[in-house]
C-alpha positions in Angstrom: -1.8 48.0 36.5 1.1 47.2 34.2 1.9 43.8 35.8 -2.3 42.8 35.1 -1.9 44.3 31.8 0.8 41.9 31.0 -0.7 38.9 32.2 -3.3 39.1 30.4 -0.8 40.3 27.3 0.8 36.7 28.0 -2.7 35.1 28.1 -3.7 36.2 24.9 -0.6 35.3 23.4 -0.9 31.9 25.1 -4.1 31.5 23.9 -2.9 32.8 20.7 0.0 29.6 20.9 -2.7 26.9 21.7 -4.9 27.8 18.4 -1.9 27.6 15.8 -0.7 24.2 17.5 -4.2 23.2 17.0 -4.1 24.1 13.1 -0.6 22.5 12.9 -1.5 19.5 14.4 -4.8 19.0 12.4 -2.2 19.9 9.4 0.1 17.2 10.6 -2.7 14.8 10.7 -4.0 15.5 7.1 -1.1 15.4 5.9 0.0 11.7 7.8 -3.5 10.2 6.6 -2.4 11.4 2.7 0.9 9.6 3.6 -0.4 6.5 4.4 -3.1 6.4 2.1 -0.4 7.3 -0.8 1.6 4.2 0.5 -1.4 2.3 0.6 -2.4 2.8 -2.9 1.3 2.2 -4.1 1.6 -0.9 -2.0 -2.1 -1.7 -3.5 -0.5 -1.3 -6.9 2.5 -3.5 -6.7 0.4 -6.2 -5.4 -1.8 -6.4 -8.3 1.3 -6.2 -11.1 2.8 -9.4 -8.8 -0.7 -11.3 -9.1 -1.0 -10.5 -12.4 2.7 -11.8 -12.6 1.6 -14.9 -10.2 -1.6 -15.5 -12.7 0.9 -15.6 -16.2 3.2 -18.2 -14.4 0.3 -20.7 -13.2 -0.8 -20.2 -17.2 2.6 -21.3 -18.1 2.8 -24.0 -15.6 -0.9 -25.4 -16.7 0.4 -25.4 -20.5 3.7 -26.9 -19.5 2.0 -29.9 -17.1 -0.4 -30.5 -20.2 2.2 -30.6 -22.9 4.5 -33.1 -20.2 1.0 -35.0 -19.6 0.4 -35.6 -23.7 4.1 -36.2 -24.7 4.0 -39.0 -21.6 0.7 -40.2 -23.2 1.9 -40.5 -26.4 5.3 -42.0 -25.3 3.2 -45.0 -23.3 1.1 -45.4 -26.6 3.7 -45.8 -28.8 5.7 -48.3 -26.5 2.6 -50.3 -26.0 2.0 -50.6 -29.1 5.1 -51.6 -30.6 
């Protein structure tokens, strides 16, 4: 009787094993997916400061292409009609 007794002592403690790695994998996982998604959101967030970034130096550029445009206007006007 003893040896039975401690198979199915080992059992239950086997049994016992498989349901808390069940809870610390599904623990692991949660936690992984809030890792990734915080990355995610942080990654998300630099992107947007370097578009913003992007948009303020194509506003420069356009201003600075005009201003070179009219003082190359205005140069060819005043040569022409001198």
């Amino acid at each position: 009787m003893p040896v039975y007794a401690g198979k199915v002592r080992r059992g239950y403690k086997l049994a016992r094993l498989g349901e808390d790695v069940t809870v610390y994998q599904k623990e692991m996982t949660r936690d992984e997916v809030l890792s990734r998604t915080e990355d995610l959101f942080w990654t998300l967030q630099s992107l947007s400061e370097k578009e913003k970034t992007i948009r303020s130096y194509q506003l420069m550029l356009d201003s600075l292409y005009r201003d070179v445009n009219n003082y190359s206007n205005a140069d060819w006007r005043r040569r022409t009609m001198c």
